[in-house]
N, C-alpha and C positions, 0 to 999 in steps of 0.2 A: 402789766400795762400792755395794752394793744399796740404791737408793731406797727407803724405808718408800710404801706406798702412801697414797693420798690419804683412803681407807677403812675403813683404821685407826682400829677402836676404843677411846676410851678409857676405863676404869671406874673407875682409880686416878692420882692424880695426886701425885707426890711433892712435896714442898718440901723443897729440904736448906738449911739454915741459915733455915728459917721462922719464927723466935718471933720475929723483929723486926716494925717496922708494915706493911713492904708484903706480910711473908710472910705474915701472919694478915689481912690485907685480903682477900686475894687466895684463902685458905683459906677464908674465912667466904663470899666470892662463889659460890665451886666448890660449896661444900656445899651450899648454897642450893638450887643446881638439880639436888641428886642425885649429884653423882660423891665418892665416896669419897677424901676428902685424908689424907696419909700428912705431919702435920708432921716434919721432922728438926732435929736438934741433936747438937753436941758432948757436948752433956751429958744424959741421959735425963729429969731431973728439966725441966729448962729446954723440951724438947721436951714432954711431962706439962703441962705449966705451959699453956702456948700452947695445947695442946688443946682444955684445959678453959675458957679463954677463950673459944673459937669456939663452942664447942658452948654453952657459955652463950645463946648468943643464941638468938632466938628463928627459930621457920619453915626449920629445916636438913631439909632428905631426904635428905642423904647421912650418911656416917662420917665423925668426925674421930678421927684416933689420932697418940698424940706416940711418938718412938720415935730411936732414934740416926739419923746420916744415912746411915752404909752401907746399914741396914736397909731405910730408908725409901726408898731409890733404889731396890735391889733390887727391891721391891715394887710401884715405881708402873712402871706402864704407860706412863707420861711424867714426865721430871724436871724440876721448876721450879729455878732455883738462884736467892734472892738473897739470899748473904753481902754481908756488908762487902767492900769493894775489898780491903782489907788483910787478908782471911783468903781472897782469892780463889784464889791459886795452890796455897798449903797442903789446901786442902779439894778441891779439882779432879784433885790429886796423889794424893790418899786414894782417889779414887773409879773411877781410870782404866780399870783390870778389869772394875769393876760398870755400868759407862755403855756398854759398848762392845755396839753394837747398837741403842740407845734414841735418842731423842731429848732434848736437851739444852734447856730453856728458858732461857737468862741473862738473868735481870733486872740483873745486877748495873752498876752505874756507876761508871766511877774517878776517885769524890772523893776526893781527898787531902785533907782538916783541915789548917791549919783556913782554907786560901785555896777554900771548896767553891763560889763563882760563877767559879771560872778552869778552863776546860775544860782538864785535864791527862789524855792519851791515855799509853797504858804503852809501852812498845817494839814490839807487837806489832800496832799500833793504835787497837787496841780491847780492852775487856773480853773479850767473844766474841769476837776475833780470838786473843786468850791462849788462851782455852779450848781453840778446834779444834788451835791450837798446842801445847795438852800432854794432851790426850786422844787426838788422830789419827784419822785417816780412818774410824776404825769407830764414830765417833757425829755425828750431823747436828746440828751446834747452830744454835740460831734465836733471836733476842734481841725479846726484847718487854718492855711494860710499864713501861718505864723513863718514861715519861710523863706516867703516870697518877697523882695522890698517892693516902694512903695514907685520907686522911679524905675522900673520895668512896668509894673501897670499902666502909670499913667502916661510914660513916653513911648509906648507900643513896642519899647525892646523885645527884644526874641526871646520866648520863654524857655530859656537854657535852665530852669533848673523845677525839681518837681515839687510836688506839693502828698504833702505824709497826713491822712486821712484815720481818726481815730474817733469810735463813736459809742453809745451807747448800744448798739443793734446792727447786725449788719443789713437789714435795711435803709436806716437811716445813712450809714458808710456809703450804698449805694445812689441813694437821692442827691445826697454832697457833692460824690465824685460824676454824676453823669451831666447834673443840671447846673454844679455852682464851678466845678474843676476842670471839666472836658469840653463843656459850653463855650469858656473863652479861649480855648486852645493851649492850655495847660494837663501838663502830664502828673496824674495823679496815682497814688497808690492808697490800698485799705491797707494799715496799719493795724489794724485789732480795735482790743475792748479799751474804753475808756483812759483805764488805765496807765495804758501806753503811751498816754499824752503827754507826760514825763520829759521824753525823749524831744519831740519836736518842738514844745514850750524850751525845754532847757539849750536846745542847737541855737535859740536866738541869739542868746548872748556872749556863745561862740562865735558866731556870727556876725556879730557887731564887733566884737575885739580883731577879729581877721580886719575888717573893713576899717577899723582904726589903725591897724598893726601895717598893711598894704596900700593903702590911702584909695579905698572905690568906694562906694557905696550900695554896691548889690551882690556880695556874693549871696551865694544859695547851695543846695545840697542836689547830689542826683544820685538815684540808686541805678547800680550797676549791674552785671550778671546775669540778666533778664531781658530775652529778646522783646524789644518794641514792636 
């Protein structure tokens, strides 16, 4: 497969399955600084819905538009995905035609409800290891985001913690961390090959148990060691 270059601009960015909180976090970020977000949904009205949310806010220079997820794929220059675990394979399956060539964002993490502080891996061993598993070799997918909550995005908290960059290419790792991790002022790191995705899918649900275990709602991870 041809490496997307490192070059690669982006002006539209998809979210398929974005009316939930990390998708519209994540959409209200992007808009922020100018790129045009393309929310997606099962359902047009629900996509509609979410829109109008983001663009509610105040200080956006880009587009938000709600729209179904095929459409919305089609359209972005880069696709974000984070569904539910449990509508991951079904919605990945819909899309397989339309992705092929693009780049693949998976946010998604496999919590299984209602045990979500017990890191449970699917057969494939990861989220994003499902993914390249039922889309194939003609999309690069790259997992981010999984570590960030969803009430730092949206209430412009201070991005005190980083975000762990794992992809199919290090091209791809590149495109992620410059246009989707460094664009909103978040500190990103390349984490390696795919496989790796392991590690920062499975911190969620550590994650989530700290934030039960202390009562906050955002802890996050920061690598150490390495001058900024």
């Amino acid at each position: 497969m041809t490496e997307k270059s490192s070059e690669t601009t982006i002006h539209t960015i998809a979210i398929v399955g974005g009316t939930g909180k990390e998708g519209k976090g994540l959409a209200y970020r992007w808009a922020k600084v100018g790129y045009n977000v393309l929310i997606g949904s099962r359902q047009l009205e629900k996509a509609q819905a979410a829109a109008d949310a983001v663009r509610a806010r105040q200080g956006l220079s880009g587009e938000v538009a709600g729209m179904v997820n095929p459409d919305a794929a089609a359209r972005g220059d880069i696709v974000v995905m984070t569904v539910p675990f449990s509508a991951h394979q079904d919605t990945l399956r819909g899309l397989v035609p339309i992705l092929q060539g693009k780049i693949l964002v998976d946010v998604t993490v496999p919590i299984v409800p209602p045990k979500v502080t017990r890191i449970q891996m699917p057969t494939a061993g990861s989220a994003s290891l499902e993914a390249r598993q039922i889309l194939g070799e003609g999309v690069q997918v790259v997992t981010a985001f999984q570590n960030i909550s969803y009430e730092r995005l949206w209430n412009d908290e201070p991005a005190d913690c980083d975000v762990l960059v794992c992809g199919s290419s290090k091209a791809a790792r590149t495109i992620v961390l410059t246009s989707l991790v460094q664009s909103i002022g978040l500190v990103g790191w390349d984490a390696g090959p795919l496989e790796n995705s392991v590690i920062p899918e499975g911190l969620t649900s550590i994650l989530i148990g700290l934030n039960i275990q202390y009562g906050v709602q955002s802890s996050g991870i920061k690598i150490t060691g390495i001058p900024r």
